[in-house]
C-alpha positions in Angstrom: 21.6 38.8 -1.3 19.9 36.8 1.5 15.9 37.1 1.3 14.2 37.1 4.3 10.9 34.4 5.1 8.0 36.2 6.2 6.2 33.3 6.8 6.9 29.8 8.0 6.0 27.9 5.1 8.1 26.1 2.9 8.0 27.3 -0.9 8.7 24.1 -2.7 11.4 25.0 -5.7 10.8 23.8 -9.2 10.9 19.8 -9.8 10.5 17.5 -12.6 9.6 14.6 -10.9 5.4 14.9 -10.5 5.2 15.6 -14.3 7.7 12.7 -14.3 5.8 10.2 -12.3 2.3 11.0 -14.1 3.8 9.9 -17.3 5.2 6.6 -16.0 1.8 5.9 -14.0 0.3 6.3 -17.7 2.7 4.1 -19.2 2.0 1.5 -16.0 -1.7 2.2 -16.8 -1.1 1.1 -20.5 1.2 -2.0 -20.0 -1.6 -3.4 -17.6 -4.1 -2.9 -20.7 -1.6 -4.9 -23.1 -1.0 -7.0 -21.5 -4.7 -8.0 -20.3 -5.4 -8.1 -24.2 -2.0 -9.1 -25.5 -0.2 -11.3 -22.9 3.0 -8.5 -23.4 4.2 -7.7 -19.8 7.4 -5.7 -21.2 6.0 -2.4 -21.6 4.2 -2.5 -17.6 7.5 -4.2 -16.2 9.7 -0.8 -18.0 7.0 1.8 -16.8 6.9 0.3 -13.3 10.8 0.4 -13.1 10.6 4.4 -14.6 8.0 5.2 -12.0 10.4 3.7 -9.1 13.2 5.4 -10.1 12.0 8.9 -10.6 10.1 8.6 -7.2 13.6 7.3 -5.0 14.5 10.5 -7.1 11.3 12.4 -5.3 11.5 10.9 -2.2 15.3 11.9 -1.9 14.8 15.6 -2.8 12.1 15.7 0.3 14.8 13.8 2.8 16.9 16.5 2.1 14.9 19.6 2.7 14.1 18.0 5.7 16.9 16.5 6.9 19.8 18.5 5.3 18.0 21.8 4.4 16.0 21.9 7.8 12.5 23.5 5.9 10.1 21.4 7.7 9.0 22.9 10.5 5.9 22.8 12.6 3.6 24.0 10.4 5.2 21.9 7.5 4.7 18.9 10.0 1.7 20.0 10.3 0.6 20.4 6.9 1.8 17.2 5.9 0.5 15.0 8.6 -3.2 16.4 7.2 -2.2 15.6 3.5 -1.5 11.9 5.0 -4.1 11.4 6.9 -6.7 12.8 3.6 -4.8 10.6 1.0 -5.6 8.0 3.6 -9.2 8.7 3.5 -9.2 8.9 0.1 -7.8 5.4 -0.2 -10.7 3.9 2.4 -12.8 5.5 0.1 -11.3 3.6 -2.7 -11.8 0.4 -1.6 -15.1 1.1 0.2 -16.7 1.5 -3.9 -15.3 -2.5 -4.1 -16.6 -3.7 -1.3 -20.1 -2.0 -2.2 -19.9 -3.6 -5.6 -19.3 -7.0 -4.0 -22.3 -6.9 -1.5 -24.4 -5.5 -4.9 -23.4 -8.4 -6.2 -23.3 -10.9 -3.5 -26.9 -9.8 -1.9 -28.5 -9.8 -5.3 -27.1 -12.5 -7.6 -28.0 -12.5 -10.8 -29.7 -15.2 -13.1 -26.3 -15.3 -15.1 -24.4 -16.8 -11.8 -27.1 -19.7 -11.0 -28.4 -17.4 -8.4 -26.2 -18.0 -5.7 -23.4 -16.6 -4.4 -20.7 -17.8 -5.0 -21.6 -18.8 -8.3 -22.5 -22.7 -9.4 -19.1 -24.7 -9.7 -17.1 -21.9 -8.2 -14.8 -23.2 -5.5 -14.0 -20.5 -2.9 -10.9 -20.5 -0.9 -11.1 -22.0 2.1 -10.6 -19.4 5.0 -8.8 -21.1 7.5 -6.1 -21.8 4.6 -4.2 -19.3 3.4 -6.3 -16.1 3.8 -6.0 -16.9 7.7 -2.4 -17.1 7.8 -1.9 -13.6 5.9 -4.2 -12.3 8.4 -2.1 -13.9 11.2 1.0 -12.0 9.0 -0.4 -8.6 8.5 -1.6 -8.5 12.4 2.0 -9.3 13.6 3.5 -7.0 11.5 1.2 -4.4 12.5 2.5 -4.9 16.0 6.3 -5.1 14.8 6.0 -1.8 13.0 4.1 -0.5 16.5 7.1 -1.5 18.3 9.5 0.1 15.9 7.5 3.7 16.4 7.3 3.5 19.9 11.3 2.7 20.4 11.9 6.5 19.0 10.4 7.5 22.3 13.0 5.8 24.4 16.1 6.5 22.0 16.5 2.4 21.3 17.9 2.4 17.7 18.7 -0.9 17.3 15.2 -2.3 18.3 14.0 0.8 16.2 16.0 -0.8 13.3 15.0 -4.3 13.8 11.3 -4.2 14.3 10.8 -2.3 11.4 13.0 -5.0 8.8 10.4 -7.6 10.6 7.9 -5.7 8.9 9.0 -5.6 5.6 9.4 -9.0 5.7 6.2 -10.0 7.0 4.8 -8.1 4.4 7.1 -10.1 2.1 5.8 -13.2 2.9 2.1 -12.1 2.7 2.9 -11.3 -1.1 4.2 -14.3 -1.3 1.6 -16.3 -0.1 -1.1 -14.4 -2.0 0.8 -15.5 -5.4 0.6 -18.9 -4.5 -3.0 -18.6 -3.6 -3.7 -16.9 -7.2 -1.7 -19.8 -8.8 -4.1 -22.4 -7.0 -7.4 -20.6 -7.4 -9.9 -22.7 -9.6 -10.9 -19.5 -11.1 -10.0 -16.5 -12.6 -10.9 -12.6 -13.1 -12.8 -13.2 -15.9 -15.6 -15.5 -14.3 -18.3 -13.6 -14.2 -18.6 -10.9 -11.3 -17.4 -13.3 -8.7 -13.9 -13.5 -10.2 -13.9 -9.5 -11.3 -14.6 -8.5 -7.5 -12.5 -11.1 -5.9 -9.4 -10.5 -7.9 -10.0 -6.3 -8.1 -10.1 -6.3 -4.3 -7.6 -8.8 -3.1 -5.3 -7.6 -5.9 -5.6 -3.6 -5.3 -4.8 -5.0 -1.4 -2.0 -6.8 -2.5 -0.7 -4.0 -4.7 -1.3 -1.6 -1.6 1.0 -4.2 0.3 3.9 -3.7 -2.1 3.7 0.0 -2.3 3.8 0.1 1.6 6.8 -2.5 1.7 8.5 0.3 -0.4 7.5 3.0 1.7 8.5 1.3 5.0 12.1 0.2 2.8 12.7 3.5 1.8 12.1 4.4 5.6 14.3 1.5 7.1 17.4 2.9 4.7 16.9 6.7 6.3 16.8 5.1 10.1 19.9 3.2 8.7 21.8 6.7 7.9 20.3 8.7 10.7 17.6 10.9 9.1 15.4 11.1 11.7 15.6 11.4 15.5 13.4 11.7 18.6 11.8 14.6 17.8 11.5 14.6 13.8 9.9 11.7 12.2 7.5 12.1 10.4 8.3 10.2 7.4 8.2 7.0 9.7 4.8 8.2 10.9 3.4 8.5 7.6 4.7 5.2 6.6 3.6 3.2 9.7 0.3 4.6 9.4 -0.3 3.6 5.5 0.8 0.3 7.0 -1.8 0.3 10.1 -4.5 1.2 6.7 -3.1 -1.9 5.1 -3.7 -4.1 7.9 -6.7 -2.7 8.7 -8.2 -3.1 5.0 -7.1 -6.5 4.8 -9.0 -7.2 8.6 -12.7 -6.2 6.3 -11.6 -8.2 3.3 -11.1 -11.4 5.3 -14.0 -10.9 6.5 -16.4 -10.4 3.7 -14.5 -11.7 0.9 -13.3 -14.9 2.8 -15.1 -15.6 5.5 -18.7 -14.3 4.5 -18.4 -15.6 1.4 -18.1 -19.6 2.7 -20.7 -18.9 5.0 
């Protein structure tokens, strides 16, 4: 017997995968804490591959009630482009609590750190290094994932395609880069509150980075098979604009983790 909406919402059917994915986020949450105190990276490496599966498992359930199943419409849209744009606060948010703990820290050092900031016999990174090249990075690919969005508007697939690959690579290559500047640094997370905010901040950023690379991948592979078009793309939105937060983010960490910092 067919049932007949009386609304236009989209009642979401029964799915394993949130219960799923809090589990594996505990497990993540757990390696990290073993292997801070252990050195074991085994059990974070497993829950991080458990977490990726059963979200491509998530994210592939919501392609196809858009795409094959055709529930998203306007007001879904709609809905959806406000649950973005609040995670996205919610995120700022996030990293505004580090970058009040570093100014707490920074404008008020303590008799522990020589009272200065940074601390006696810390070496800080030097800005025009490393820290300004990822900033050249992130700013580019900002532009490249622009230029992807705007070629939906005049049907250029290819360019579409392309821009958006640029991207993730960019982003690639600013993970990259920020390993090698861990590797070098003359200190570490545990030295004093320097170390703790410089490493929390830069790493929840860099961690941010490699979550939107997967968001942006996931979204390259549905332009590859044709899941959106000029009209419906939402998913792309959503993913360019965690990426514009990215950029942006980094933009205010430059400058007052790198840049203030030295001077």
């Amino acid at each position: 017997m067919l049932i007949k909406r009386r609304h236009p919402f989209h009642m979401v059917d029964y799915s394993p995968w949130p219960f799923l994915v809090s589990l594996g986020i505990v497990g993540v949450v757990g390696g990290v804490v073993i292997f801070m105190w252990e050195g074991k990276i085994f059990n974070f490496l497993l829950s991080l591959v458990i977490v990726g599966f059963i979200s491509i498992q998530w994210w592939r359930d919501v392609s196809r009630e858009r795409s094959l199943q055709g529930l998203h419409g306007e007001e879904i849209i709609y809905i959806l482009k406000w649950g973005m744009i609040l995670f996205i606060i919610s995120e700022v948010l996030f990293f505004v609590s580090f970058f009040w703990s570093f100014f707490h820290f920074s404008l008020a050092p303590n008799i522990e750190v020589g009272n200065s900031w940074p601390p006696i016999r810390v070496i800080p990174f030097n800005f025009y290094e490393i820290p300004l090249l990822n900033t050249l990075i992130l700013l580019v690919s900002g532009g490249t994932v622009t230029w992807s969005h705007m070629s939906f508007g005049v049907n250029k697939h290819s360019i579409n395609i392309s821009s958006l690959l640029m991207t993730i690579i960019l982003g690639g290559i600013f993970t990259l880069l920020q390993y090698y500047e861990y590797q070098e640094s003359s200190y570490s997370i545990t030295d004093a509150s320097f170390g703790s905010s410089f490493f929390l901040t830069t790493g929840f950023h860099g961690i941010h980075v490699i979550v939107g690379r997967i968001f942006l991948g996931f979204t390259w592979y549905r332009l590859l098979v044709g899941c959106f078009s000029k009209y419906h793309y939402f998913g792309f939105e959503a993913a360019s604009w965690y990426w514009h937060f990215v950029d942006v983010v980094w933009l205010f960490l430059f400058t007052v983790v790198y840049w203030w910092t030295v001077n």
